[in-house]
ZAPA-623290 format. One record per residue (C-alpha): residue number from 1; x, y, z. Coordinates in Angstrom, 3 decimals, always signed. Layout:
REM residues N
[NUM,[X,Y,Z]]
...
This chain:
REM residues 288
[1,[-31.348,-7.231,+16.760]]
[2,[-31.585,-11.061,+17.204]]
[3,[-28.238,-12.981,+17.298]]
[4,[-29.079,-14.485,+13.627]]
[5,[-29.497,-11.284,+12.382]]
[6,[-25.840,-10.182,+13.826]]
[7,[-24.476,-12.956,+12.307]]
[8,[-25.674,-12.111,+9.013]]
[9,[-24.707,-9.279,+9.339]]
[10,[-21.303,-10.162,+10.069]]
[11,[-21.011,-12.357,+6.896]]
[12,[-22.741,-9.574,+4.895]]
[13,[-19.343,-7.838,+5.060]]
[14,[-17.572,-10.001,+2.858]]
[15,[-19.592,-8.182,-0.342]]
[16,[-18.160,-4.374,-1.010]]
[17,[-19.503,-1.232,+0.735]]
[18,[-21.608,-0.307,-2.167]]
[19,[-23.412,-3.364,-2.674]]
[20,[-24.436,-3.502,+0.866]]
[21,[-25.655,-0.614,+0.851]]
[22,[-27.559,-1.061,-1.809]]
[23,[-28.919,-4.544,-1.301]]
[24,[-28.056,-5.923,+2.246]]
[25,[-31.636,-5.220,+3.793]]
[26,[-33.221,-7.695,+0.746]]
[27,[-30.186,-10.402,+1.240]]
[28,[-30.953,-9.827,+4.610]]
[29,[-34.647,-10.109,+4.273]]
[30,[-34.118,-12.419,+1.869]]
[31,[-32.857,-14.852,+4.837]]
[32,[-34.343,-14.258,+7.904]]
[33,[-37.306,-15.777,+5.986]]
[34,[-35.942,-18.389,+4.811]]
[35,[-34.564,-19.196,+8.476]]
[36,[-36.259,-21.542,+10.932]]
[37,[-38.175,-20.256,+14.274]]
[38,[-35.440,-21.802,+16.706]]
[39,[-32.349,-21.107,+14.293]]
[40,[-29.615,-19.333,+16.238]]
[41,[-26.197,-19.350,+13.616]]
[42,[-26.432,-19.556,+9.982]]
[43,[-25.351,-22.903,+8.742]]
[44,[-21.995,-23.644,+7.047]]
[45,[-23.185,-24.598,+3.654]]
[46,[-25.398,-21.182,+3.647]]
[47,[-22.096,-19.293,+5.580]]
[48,[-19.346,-20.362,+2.487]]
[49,[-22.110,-19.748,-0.112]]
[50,[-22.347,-15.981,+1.332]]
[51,[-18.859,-15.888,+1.585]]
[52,[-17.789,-17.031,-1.856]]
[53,[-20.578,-14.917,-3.185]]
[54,[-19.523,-11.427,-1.302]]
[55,[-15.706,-12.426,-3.270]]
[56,[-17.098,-12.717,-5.831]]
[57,[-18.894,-9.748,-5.841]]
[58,[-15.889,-7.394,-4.404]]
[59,[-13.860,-9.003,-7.561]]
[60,[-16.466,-8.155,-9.381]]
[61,[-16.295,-4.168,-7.804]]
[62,[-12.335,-3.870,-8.233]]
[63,[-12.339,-5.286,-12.175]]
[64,[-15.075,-2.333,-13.356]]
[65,[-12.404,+0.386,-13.616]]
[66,[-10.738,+0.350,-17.174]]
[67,[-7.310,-1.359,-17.224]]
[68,[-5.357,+1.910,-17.926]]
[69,[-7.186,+3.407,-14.774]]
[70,[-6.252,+0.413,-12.365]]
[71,[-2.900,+0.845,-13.262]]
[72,[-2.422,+4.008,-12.485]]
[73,[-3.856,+3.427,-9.049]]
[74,[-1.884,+0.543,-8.501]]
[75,[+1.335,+2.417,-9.561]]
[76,[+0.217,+5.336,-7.495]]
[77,[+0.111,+2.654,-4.661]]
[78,[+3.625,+1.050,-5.217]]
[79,[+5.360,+4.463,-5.498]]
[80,[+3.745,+5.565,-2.170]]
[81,[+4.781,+2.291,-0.700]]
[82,[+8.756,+2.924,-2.218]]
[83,[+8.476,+6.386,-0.663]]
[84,[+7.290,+5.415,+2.648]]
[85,[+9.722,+2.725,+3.078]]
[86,[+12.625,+5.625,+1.595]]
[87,[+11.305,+7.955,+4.158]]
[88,[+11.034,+5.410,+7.083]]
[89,[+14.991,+4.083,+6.212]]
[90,[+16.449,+7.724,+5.994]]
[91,[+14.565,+8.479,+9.399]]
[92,[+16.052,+6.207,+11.356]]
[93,[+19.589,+6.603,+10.079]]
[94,[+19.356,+9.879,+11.275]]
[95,[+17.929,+8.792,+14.554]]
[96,[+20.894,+6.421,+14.903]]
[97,[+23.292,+9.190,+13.846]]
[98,[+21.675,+11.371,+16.332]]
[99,[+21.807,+9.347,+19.680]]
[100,[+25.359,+7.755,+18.213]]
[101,[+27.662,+10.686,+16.197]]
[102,[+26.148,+13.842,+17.001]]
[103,[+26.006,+14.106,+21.166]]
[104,[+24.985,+18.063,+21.985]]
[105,[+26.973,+19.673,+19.278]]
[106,[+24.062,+22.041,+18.357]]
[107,[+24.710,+22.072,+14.547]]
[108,[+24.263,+18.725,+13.744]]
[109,[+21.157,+18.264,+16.164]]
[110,[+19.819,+21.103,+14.007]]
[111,[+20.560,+19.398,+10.356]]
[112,[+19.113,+16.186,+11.893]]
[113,[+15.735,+17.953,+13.049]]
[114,[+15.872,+19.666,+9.692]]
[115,[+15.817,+16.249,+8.016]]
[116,[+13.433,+14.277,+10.353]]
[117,[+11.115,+17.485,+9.640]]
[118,[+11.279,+16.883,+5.520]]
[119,[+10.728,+13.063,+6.213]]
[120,[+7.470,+13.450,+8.372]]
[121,[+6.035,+16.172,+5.764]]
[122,[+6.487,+13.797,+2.875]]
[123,[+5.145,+10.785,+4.564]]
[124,[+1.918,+13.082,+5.664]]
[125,[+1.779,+14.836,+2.284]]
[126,[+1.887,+11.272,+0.411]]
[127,[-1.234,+9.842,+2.923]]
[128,[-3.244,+12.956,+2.166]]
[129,[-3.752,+11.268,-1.644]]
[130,[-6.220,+8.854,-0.135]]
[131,[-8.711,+11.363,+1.616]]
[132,[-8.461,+14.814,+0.112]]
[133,[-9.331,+15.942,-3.675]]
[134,[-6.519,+15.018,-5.734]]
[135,[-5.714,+18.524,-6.838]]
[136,[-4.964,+19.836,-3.462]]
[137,[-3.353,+16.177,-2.452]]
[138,[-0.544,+17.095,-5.618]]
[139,[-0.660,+20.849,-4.781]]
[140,[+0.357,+19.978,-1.142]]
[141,[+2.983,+17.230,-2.111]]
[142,[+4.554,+19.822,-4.229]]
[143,[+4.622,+22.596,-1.639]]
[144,[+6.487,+20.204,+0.783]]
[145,[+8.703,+19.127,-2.024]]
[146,[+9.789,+22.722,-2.824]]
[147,[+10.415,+23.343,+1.180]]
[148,[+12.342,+19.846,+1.384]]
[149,[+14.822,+21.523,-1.625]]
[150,[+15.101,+24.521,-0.006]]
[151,[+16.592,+22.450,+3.330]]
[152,[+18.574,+20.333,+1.574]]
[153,[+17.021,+17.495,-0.237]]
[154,[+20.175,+15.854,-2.270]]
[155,[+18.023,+12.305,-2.672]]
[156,[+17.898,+12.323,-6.624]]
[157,[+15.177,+9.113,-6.571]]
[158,[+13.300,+10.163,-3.774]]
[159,[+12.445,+13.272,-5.810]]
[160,[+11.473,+11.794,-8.943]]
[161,[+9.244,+9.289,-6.711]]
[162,[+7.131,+12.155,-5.110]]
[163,[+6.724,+14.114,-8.893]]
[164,[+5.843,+10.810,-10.563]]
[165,[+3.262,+10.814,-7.599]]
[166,[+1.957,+14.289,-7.837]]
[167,[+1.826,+13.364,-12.198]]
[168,[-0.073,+10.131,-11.218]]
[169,[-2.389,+11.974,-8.754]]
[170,[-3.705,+14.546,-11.427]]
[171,[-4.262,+12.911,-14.350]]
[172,[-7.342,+11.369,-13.970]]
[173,[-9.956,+11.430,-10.833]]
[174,[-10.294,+8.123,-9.511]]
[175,[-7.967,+7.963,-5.711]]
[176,[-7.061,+5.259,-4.612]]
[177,[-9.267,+2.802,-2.061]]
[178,[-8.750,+3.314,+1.474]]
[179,[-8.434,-0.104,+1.934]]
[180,[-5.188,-0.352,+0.601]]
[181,[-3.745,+2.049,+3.407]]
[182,[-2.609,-0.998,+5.431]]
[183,[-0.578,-2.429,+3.068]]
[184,[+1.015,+1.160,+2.750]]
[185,[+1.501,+1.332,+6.845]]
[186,[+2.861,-2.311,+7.177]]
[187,[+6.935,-0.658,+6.172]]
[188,[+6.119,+2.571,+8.702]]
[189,[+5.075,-0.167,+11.455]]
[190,[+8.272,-2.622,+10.256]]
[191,[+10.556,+0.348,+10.882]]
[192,[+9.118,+1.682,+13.586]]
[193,[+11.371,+1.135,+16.838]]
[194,[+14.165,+2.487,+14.465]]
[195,[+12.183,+5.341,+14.636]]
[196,[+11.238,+5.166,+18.421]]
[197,[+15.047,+4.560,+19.505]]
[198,[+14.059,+1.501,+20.049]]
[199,[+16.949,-1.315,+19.786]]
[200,[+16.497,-3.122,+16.516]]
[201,[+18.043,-6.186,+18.624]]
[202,[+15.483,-6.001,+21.716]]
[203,[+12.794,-6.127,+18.914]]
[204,[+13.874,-8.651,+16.466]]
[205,[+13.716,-11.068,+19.192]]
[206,[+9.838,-11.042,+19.324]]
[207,[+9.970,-12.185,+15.860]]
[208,[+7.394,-9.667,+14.379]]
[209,[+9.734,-7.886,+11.786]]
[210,[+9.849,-10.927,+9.667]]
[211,[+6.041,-11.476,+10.420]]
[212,[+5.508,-8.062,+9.311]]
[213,[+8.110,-8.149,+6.444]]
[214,[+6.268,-11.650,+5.100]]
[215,[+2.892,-9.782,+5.413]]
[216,[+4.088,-7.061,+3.159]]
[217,[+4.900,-9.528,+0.744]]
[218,[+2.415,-12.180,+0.308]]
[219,[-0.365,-10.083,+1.706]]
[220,[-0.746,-8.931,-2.417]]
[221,[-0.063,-12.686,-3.857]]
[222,[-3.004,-13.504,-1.486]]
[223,[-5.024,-10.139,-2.360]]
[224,[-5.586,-11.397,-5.812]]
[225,[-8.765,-13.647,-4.687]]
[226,[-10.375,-10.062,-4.738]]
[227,[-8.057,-7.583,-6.103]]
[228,[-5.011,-8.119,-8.414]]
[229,[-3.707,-4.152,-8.237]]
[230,[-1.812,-4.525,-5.292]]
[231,[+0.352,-7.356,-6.660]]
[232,[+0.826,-4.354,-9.732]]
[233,[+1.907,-2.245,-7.147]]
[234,[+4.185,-4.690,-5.358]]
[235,[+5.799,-5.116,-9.038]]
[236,[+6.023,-1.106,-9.285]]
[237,[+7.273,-1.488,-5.913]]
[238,[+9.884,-3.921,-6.575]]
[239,[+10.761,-2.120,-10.041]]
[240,[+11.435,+1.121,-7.870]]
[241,[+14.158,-1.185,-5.782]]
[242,[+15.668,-2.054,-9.175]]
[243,[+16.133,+1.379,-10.381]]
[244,[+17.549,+2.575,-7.466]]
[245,[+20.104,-0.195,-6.964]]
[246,[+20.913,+0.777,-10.740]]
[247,[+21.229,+4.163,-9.939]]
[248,[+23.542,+3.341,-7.342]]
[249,[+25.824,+1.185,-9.479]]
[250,[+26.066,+3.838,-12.194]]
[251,[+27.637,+5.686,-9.153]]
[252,[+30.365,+3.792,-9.216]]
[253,[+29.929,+2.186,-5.678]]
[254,[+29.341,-1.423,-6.570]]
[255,[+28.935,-3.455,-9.614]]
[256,[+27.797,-6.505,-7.763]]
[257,[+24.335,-4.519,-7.709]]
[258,[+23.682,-4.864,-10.813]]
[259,[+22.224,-8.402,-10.358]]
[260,[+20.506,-7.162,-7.449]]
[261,[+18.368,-4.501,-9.225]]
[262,[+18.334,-6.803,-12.095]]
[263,[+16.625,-9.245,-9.526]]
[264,[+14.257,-7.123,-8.454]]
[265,[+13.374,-5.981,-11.469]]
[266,[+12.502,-10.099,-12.220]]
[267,[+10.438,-10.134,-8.921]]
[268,[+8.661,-6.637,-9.978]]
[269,[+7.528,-8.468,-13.016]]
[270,[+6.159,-11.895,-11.860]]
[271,[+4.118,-10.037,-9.573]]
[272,[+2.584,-8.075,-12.125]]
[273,[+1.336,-11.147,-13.913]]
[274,[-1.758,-11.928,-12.008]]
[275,[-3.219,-8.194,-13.079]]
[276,[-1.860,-8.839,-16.284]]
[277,[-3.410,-12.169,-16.608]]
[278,[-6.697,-11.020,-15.562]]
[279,[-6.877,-8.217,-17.599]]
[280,[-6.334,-10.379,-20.804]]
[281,[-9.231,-12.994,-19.462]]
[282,[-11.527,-9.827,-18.933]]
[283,[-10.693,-8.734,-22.650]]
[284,[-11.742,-12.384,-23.931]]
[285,[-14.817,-12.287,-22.009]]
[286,[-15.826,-9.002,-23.522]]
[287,[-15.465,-9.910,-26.887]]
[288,[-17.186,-13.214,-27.079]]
């Protein structure tokens, strides 16, 4: 393989999966013929046409599912992202109570294994959505549900996340795109020397938890060049916040968080407005 060909091939990846499949040896082809004898890189006109065209076309890709589909997927994505960041808070408050309340006393090691062992089986039960038929994907979710009850699960939210993700998962076929798996692993990697035992001081000082918190958060303002779901799933994400800060108030533990989940309720919607925007353009199109 020439090194013009490598490049190519390189800026080939900018269009989906599918459609290189499909057509990257004619685009290829297409330009290697077009190419001069001694030409070595592509040029940068012909480099930002391929790359505006390959957005265009993975735009193109994410917008052909129905609207009603898209949202389920994107709500299946901010409910797994809620749950993950649940999970990945609850874990290391027990690893902190671990190392800091319980010393040996054998009972409390025991309750804390119990609940570090119903955290790690939802997190892996949640992933399997993404790579196994959905039916099984629910089934298992359920199964691990069922055993977290039976250990002790008392988290009222956290259970009604993990049904509405086992309803969301079987009712239609379509799983989400492995793509979006990042976005889902940015909290688990933001919360991750909690879970290590690592000092949250000792690693704020490299800087990367707000790196990684910013990431989370404008990676799906950003995502909307190509794909507008996951800025619907950081609203479903956000609207998850909001009705857990309102379950908390209704508690009786604080009224001050009332404007709090009110707030995120606010944020949950703005971000929803790209995918609703472009979901009202798509309807115009297609009735003109």
């Amino acid at each position: 393989m020439s090194p013009l060909e490598r490049r190519y091939r390189r800026l080939l990846r900018f269009y989906p999966a599918r459609y290189r499949a499909e057509r990257a040896d004619e685009i290829l082809g297409t330009l290697l013929e077009s190419a001069t004898p001694e030409q070595r890189r592509p040029g940068v006109r012909e480099s930002a046409a391929l790359a505006a065209s390959g957005v265009r076309a993975r735009a193109a890709s994410n917008a052909s599912l129905p609207a009603v589909a898209s949202i389920r997927l994107a709500a299946m994505l901010g409910s797994a992202a809620y749950l993950a960041i649940t999970l990945c808070v609850w874990a290391s408050q027990l690893i902190a109570e671990l190392f800091h309340q319980y010393g040996a006393r054998p009972d409390g090691v025991a309750d804390a294994r119990y609940q570090a062992l119903i955290c790690a089986s939802l997190g892996a039960a949640t992933v399997l959505i993404w790579f196994v038929p959905r039916r099984a994907a629910a089934l298992v979710l359920l199964a691990v549900l069922a055993g977290a009850l039976l250990l002790g699960l008392h988290r009222w939210l956290l259970i009604l996340t993990v049904l509405v993700l086992v309803a969301l998962t079987t009712l239609r076929s379509e799983r989400p795109p492995k793509a979006w798996l990042w976005w889902l692993a940015v909290p688990v990697a933001f919360f991750l020397p909690g879970l290590i035992g690592v000092s949250a001081a000792r690693f704020a000082v490299v800087g990367l938890p707000p790196l990684m918190l910013a990431a989370f958060l404008l990676a799906p303002v950003v995502w909307t060049v190509t794909d507008t779901r996951p800025a619907l799933a950081l609203g479903v994400l956000l609207a998850w916040f909001g009705l857990s800060d309102l379950g908390v108030r209704h508690l009786g533990r604080s009224t001050a968080l009332d404007k709090v989940a009110f707030l995120y309720l606010a944020l949950g919607v703005l971000a929803a407005m790209p995918f609703a925007l472009r979901e009202v353009r798509r309807r115009r199109r297609a009735f003109r």
